[in-house]
N, CA, C, O and CB atoms as a CASP TS submission, in Angstrom:
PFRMAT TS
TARGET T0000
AUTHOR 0000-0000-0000
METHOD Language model
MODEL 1
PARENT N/A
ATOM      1  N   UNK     1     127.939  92.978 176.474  1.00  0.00           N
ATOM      2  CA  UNK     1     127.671  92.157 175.303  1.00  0.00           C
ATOM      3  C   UNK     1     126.796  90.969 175.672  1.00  0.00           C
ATOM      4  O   UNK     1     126.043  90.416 174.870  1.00  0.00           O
ATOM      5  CB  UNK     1     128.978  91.679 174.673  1.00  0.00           C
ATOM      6  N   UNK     2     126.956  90.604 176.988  1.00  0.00           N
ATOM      7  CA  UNK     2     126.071  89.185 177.236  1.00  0.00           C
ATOM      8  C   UNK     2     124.766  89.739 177.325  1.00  0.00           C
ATOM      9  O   UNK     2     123.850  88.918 177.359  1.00  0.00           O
ATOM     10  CB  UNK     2     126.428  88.221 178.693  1.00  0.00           C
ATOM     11  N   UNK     3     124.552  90.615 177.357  1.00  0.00           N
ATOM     12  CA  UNK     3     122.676  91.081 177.632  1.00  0.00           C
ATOM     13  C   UNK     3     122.318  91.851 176.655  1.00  0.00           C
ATOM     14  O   UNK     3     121.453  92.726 176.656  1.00  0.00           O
ATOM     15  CB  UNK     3     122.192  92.054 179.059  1.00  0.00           C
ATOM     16  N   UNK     4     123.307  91.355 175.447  1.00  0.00           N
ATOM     17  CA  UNK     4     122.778  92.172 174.131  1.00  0.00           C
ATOM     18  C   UNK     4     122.639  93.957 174.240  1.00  0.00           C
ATOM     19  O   UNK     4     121.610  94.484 173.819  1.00  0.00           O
ATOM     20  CB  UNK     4     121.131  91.531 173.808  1.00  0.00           C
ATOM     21  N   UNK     5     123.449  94.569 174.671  1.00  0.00           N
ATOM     22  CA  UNK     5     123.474  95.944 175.015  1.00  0.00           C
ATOM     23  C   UNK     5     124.236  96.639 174.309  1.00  0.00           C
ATOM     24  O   UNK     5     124.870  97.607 174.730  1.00  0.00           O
ATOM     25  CB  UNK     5     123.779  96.186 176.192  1.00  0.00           C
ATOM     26  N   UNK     6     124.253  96.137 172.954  1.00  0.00           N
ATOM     27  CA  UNK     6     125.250  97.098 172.083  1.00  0.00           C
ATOM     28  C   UNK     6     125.804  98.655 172.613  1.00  0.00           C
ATOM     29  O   UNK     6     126.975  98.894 172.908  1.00  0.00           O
ATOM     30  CB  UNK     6     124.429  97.390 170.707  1.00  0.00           C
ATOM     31  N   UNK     7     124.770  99.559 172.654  1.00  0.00           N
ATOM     32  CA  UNK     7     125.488 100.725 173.064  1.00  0.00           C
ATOM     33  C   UNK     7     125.892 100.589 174.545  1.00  0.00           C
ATOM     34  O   UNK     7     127.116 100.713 174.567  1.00  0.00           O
ATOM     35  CB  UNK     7     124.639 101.985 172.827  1.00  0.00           C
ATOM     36  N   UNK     8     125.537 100.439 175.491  1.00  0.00           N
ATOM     37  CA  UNK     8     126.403 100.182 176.525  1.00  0.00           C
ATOM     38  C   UNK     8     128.136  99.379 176.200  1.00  0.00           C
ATOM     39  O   UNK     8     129.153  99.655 176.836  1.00  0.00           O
ATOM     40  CB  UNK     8     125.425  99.264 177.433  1.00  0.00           C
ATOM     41  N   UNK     9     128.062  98.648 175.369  1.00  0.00           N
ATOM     42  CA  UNK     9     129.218  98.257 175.576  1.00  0.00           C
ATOM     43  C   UNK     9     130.102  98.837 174.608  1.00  0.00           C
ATOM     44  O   UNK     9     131.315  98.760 174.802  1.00  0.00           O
ATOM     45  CB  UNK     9     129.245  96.963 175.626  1.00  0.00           C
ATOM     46  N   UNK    10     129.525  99.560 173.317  1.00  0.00           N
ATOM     47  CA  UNK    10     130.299 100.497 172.570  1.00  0.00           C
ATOM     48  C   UNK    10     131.078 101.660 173.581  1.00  0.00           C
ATOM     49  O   UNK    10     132.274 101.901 173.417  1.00  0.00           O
ATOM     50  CB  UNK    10     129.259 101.196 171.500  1.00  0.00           C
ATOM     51  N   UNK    11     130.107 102.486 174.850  1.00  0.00           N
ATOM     52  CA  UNK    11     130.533 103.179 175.315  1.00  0.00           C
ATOM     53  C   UNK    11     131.908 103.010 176.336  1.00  0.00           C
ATOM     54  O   UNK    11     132.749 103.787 176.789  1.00  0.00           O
ATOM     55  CB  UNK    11     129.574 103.545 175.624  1.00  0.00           C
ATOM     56  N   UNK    12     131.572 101.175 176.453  1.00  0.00           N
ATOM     57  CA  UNK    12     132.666 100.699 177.385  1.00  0.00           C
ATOM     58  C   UNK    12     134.068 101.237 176.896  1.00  0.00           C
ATOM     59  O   UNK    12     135.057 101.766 177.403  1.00  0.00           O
ATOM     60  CB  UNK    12     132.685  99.064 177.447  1.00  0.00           C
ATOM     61  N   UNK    13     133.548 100.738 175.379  1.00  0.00           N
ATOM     62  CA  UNK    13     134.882 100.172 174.692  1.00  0.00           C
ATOM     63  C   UNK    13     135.673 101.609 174.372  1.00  0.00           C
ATOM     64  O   UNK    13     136.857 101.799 174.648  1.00  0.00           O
ATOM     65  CB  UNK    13     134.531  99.143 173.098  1.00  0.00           C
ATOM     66  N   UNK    14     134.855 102.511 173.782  1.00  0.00           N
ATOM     67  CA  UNK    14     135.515 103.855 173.671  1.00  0.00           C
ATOM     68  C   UNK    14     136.086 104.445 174.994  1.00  0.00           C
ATOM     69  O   UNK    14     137.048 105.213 175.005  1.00  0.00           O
ATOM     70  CB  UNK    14     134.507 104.844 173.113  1.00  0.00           C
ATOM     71  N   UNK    15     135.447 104.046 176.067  1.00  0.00           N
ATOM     72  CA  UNK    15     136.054 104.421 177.464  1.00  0.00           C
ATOM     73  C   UNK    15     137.232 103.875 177.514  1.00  0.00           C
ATOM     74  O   UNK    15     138.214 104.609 177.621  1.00  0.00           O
ATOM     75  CB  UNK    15     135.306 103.988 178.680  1.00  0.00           C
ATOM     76  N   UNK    16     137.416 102.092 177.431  1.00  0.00           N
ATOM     77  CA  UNK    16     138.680 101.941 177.877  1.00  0.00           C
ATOM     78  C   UNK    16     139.774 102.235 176.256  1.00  0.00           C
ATOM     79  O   UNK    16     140.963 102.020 176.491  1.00  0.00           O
ATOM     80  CB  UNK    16     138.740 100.219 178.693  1.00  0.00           C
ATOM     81  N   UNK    17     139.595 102.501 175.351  1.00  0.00           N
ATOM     82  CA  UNK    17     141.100 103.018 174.569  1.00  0.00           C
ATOM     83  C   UNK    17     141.129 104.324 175.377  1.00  0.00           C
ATOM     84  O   UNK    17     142.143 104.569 176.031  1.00  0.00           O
ATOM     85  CB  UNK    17     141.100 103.327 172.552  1.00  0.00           C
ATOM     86  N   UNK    18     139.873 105.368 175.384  1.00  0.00           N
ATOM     87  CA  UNK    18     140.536 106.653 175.631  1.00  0.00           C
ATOM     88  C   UNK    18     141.004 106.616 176.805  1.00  0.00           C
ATOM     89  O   UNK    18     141.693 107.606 177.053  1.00  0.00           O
ATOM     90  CB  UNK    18     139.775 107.789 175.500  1.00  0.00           C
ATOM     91  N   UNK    19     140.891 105.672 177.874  1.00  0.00           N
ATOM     92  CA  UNK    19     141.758 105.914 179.070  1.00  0.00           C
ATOM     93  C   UNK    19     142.731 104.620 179.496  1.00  0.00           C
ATOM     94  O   UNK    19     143.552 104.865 180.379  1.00  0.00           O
ATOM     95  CB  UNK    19     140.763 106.287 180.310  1.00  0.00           C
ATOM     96  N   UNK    20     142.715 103.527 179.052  1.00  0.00           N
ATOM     97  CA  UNK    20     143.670 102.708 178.993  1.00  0.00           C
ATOM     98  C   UNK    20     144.436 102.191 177.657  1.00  0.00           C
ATOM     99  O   UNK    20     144.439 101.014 177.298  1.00  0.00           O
ATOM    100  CB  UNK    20     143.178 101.805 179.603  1.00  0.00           C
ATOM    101  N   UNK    21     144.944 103.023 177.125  1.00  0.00           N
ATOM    102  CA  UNK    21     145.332 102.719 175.677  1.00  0.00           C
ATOM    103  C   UNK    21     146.254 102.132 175.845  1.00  0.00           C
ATOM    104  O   UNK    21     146.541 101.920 174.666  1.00  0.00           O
ATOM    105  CB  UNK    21     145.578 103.679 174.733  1.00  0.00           C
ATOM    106  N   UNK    22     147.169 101.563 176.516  1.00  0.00           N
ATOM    107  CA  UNK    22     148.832 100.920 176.733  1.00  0.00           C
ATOM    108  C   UNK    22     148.237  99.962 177.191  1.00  0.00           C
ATOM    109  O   UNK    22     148.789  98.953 176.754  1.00  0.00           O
ATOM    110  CB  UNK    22     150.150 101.592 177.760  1.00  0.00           C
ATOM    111  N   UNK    23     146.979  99.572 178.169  1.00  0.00           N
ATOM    112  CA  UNK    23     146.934  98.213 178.902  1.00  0.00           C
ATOM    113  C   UNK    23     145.949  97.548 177.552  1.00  0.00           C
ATOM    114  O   UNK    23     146.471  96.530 177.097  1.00  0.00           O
ATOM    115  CB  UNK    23     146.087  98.256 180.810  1.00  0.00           C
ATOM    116  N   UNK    24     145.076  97.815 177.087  1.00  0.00           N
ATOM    117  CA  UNK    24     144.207  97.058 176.638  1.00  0.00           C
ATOM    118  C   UNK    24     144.617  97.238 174.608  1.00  0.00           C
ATOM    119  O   UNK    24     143.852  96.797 173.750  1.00  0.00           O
ATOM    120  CB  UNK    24     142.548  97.666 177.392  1.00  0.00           C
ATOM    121  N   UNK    25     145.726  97.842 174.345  1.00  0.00           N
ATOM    122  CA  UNK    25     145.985  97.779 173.136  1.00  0.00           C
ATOM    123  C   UNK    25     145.710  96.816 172.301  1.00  0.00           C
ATOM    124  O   UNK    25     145.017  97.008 171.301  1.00  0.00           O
ATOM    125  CB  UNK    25     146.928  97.944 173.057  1.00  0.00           C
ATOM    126  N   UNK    26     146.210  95.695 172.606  1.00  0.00           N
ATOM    127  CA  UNK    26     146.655  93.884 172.108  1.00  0.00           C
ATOM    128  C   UNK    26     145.638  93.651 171.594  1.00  0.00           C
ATOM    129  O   UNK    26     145.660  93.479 170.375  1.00  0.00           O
ATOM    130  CB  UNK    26     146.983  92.552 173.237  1.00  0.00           C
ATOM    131  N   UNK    27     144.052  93.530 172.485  1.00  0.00           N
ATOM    132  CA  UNK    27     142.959  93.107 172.793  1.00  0.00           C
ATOM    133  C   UNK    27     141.644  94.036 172.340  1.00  0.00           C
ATOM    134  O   UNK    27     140.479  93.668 172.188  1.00  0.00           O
ATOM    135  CB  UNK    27     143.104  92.888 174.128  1.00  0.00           C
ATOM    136  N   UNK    28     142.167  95.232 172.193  1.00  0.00           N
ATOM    137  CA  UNK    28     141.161  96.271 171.997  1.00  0.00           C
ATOM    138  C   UNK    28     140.177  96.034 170.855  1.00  0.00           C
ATOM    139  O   UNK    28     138.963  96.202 170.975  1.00  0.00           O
ATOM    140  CB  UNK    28     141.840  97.547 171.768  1.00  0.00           C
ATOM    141  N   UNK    29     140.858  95.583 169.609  1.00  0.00           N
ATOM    142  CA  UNK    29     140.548  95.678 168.453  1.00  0.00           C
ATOM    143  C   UNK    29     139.574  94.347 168.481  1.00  0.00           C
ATOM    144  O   UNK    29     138.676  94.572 167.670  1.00  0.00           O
ATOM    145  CB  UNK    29     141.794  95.791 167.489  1.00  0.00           C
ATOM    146  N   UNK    30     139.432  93.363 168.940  1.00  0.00           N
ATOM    147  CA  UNK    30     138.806  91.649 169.175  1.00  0.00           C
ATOM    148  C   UNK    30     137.172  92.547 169.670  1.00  0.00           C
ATOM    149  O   UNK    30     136.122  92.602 169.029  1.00  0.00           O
ATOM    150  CB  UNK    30     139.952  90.234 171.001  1.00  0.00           C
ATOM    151  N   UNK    31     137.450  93.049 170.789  1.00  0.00           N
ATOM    152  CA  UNK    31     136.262  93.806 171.115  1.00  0.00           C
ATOM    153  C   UNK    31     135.589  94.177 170.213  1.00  0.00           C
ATOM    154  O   UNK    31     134.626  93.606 169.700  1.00  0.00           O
ATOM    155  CB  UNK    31     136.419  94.788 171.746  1.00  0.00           C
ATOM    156  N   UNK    32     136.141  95.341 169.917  1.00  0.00           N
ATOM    157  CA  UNK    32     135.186  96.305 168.600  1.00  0.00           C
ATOM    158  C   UNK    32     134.663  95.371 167.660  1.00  0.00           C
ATOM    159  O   UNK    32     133.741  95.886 167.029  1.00  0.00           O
ATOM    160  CB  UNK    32     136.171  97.481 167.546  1.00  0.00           C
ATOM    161  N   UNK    33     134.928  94.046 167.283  1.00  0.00           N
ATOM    162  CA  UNK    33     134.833  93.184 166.012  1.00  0.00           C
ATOM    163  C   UNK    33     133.586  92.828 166.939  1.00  0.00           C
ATOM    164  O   UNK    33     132.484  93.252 166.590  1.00  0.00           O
ATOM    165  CB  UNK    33     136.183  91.912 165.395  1.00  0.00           C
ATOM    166  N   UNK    34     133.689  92.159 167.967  1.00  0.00           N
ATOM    167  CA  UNK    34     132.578  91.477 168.703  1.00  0.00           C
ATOM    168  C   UNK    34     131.386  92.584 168.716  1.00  0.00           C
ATOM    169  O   UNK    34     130.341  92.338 168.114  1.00  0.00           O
ATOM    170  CB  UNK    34     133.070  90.993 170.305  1.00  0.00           C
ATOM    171  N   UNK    35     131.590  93.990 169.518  1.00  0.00           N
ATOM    172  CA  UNK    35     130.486  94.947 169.028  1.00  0.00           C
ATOM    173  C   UNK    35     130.098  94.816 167.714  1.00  0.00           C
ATOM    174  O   UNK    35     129.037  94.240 167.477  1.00  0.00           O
ATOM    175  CB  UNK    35     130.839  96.297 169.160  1.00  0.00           C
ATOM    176  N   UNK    36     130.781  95.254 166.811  1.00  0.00           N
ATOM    177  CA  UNK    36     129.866  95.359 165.156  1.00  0.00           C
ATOM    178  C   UNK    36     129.477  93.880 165.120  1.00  0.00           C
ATOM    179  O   UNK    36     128.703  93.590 164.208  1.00  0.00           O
ATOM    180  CB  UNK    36     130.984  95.861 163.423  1.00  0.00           C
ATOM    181  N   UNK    37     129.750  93.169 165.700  1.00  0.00           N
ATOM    182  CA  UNK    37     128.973  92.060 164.640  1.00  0.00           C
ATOM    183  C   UNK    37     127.625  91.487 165.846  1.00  0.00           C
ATOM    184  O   UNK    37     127.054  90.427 165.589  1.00  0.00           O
ATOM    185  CB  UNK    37     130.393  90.361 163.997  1.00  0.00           C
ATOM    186  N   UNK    38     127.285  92.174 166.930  1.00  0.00           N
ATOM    187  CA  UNK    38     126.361  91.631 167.516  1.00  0.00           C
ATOM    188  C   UNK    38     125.562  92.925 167.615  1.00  0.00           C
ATOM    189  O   UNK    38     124.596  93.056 168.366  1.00  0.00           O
ATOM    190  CB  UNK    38     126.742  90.842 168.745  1.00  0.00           C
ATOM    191  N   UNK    39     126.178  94.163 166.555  1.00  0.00           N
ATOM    192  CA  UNK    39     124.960  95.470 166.546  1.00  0.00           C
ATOM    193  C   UNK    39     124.284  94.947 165.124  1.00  0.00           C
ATOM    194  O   UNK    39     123.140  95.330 164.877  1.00  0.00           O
ATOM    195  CB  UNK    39     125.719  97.502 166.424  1.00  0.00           C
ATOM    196  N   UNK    40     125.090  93.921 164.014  1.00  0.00           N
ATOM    197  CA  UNK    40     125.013  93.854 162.922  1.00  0.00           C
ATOM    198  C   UNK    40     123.737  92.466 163.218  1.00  0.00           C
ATOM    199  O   UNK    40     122.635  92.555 162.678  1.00  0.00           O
ATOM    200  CB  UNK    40     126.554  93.740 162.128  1.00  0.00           C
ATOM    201  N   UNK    41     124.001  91.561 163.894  1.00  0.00           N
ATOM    202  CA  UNK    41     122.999  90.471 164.140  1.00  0.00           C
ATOM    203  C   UNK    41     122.072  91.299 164.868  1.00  0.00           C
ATOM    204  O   UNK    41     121.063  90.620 164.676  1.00  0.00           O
ATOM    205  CB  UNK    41     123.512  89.113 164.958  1.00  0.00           C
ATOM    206  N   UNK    42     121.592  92.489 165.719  1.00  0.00           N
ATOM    207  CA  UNK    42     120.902  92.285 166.109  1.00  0.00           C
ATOM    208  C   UNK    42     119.756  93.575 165.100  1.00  0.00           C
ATOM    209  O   UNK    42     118.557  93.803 165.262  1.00  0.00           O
ATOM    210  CB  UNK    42     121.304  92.137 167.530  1.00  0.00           C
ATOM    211  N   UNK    43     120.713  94.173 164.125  1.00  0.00           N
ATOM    212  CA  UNK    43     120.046  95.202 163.459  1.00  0.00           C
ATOM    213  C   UNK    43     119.222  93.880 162.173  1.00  0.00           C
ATOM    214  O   UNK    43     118.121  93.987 161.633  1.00  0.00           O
ATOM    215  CB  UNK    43     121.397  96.681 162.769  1.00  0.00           C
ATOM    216  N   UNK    44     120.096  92.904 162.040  1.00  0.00           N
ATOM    217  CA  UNK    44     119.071  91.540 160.737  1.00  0.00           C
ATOM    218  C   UNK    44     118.171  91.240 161.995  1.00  0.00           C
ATOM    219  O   UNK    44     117.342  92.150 161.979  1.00  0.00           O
ATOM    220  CB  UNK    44     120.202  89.492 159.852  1.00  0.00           C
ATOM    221  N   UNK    45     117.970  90.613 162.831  1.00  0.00           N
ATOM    222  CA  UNK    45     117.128  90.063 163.290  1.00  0.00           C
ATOM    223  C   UNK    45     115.954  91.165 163.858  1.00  0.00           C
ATOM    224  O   UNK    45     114.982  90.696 164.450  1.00  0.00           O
ATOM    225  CB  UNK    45     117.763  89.190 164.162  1.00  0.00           C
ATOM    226  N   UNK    46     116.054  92.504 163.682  1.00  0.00           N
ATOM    227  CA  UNK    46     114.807  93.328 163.725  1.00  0.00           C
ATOM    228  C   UNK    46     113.934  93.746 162.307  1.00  0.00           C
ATOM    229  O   UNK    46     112.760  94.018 162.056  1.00  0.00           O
ATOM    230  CB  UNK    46     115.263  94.622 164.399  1.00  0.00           C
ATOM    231  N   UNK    47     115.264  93.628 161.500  1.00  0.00           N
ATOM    232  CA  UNK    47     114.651  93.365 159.614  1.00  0.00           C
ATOM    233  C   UNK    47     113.634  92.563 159.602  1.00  0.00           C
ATOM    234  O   UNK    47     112.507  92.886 159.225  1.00  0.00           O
ATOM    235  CB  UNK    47     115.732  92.536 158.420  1.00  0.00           C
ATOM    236  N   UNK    48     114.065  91.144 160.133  1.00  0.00           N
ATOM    237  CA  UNK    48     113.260  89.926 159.917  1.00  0.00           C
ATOM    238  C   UNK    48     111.618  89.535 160.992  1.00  0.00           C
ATOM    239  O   UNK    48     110.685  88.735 160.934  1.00  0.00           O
ATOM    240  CB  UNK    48     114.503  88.737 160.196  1.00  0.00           C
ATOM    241  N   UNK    49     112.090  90.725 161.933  1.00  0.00           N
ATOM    242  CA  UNK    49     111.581  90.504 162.682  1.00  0.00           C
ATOM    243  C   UNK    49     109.568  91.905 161.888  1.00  0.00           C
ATOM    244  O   UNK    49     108.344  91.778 161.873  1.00  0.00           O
ATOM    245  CB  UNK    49     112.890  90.733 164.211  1.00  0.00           C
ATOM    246  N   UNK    50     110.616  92.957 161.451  1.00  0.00           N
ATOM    247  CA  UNK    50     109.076  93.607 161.310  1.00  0.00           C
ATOM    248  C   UNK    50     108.555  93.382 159.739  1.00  0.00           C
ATOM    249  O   UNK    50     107.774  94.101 159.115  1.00  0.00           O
ATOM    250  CB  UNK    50     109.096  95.465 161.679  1.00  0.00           C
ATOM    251  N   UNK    51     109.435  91.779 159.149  1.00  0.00           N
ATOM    252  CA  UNK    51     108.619  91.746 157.774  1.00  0.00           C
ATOM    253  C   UNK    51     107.671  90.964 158.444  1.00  0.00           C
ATOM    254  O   UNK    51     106.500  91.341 158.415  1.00  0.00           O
ATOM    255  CB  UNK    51     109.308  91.072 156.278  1.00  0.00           C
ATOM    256  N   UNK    52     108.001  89.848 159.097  1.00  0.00           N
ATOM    257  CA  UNK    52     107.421  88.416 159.792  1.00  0.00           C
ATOM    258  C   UNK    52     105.925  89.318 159.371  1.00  0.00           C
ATOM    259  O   UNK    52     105.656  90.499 159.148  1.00  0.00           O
ATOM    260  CB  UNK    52     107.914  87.863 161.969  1.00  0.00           C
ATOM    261  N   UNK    53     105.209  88.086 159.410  1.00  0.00           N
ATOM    262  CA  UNK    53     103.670  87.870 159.276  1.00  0.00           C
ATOM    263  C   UNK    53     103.075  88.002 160.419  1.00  0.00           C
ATOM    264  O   UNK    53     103.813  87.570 161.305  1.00  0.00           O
ATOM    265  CB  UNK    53     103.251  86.604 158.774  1.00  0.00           C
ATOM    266  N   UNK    54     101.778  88.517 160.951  1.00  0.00           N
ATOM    267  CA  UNK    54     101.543  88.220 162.486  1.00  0.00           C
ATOM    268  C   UNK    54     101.170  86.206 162.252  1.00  0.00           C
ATOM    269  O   UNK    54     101.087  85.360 161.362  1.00  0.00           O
ATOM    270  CB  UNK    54      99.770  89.506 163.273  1.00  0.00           C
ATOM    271  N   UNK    55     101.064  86.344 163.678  1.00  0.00           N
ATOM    272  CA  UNK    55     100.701  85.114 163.979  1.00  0.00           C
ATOM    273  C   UNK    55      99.398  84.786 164.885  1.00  0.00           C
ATOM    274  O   UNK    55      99.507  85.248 166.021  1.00  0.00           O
ATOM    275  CB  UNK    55     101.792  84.630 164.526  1.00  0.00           C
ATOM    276  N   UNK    56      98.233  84.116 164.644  1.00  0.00           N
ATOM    277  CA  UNK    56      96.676  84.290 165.059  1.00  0.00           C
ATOM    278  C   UNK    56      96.889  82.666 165.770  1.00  0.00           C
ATOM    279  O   UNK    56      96.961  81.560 165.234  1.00  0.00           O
ATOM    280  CB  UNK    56      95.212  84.571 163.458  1.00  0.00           C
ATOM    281  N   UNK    57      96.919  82.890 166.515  1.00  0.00           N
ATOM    282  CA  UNK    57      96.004  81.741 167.619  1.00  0.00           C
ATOM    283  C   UNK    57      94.256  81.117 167.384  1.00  0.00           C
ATOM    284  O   UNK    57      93.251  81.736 167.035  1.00  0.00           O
ATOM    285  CB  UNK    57      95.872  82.675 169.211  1.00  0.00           C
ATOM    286  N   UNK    58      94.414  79.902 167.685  1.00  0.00           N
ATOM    287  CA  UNK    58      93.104  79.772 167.525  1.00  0.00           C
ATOM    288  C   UNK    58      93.127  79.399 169.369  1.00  0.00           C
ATOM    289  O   UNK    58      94.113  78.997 169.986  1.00  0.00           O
ATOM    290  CB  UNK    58      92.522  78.494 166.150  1.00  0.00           C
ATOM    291  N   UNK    59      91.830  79.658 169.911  1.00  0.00           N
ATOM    292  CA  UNK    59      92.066  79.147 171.475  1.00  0.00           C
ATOM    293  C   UNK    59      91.318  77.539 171.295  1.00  0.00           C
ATOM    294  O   UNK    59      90.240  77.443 170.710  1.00  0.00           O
ATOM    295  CB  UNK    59      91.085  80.383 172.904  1.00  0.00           C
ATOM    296  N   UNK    60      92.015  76.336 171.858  1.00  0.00           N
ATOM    297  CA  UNK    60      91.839  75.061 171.488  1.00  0.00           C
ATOM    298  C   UNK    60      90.612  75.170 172.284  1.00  0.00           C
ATOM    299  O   UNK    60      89.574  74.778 171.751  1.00  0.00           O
ATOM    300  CB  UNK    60      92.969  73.932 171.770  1.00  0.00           C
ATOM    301  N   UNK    61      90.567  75.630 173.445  1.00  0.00           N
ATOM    302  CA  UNK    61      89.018  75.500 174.185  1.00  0.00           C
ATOM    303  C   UNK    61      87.798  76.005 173.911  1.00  0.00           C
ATOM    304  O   UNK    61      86.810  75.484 174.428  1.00  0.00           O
ATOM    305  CB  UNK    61      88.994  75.926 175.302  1.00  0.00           C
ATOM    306  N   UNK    62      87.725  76.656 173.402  1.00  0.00           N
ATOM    307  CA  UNK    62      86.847  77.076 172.578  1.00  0.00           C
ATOM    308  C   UNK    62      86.308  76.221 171.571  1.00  0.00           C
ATOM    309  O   UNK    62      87.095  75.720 170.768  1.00  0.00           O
ATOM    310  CB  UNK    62      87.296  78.033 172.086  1.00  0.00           C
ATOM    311  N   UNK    63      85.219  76.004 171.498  1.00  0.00           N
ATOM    312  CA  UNK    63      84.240  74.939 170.114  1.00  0.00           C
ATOM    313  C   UNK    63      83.791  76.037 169.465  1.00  0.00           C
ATOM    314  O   UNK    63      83.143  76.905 170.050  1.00  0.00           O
ATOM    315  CB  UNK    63      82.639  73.750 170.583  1.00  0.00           C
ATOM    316  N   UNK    64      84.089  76.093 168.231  1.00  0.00           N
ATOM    317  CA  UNK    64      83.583  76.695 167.002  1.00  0.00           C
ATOM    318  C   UNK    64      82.066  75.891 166.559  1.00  0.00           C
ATOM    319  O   UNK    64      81.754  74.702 166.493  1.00  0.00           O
ATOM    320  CB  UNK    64      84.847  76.516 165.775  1.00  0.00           C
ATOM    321  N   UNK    65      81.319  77.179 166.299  1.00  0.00           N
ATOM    322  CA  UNK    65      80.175  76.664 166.005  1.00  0.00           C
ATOM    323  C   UNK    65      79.938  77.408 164.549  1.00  0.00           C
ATOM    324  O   UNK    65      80.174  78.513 164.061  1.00  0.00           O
ATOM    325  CB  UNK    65      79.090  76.899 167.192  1.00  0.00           C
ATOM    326  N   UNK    66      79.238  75.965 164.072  1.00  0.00           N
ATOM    327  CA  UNK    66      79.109  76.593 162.294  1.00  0.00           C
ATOM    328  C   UNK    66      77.945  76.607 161.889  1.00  0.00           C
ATOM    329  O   UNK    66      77.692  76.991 160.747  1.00  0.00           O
ATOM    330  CB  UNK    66      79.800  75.766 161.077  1.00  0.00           C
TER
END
């Protein structure tokens, strides 16, 4: 989750219920909330990201001649 790796850490998470279901019960469910909501921020911020406008540079060193 810290390097933004949604599916990597979905796969974590399905790994540890299907093989530690008694140790990580309590806690399991906090996880999964943290996955959906940082697949959910990162699925808006690609929305926003391919309406965005481009963005044009002017190069300051350059003298425009008219």
């Amino acid at each position: 989750l810290r390097d933004n790796d949604v599916e990597a850490a979905d796969k974590l998470h399905v790994s540890l219920m299907m093989e530690h279901t008694a140790l990580c019960n309590t806690w399991i469910s906090g996880i999964r909330h943290l996955i959906l909501e940082l697949r959910e921020k990162n699925t808006h911020c690609e929305a926003i990201d391919n309406n965005s406008q481009p963005i044009f540079l002017l190069n300051p060193g350059q003298s425009q001649q008219t």
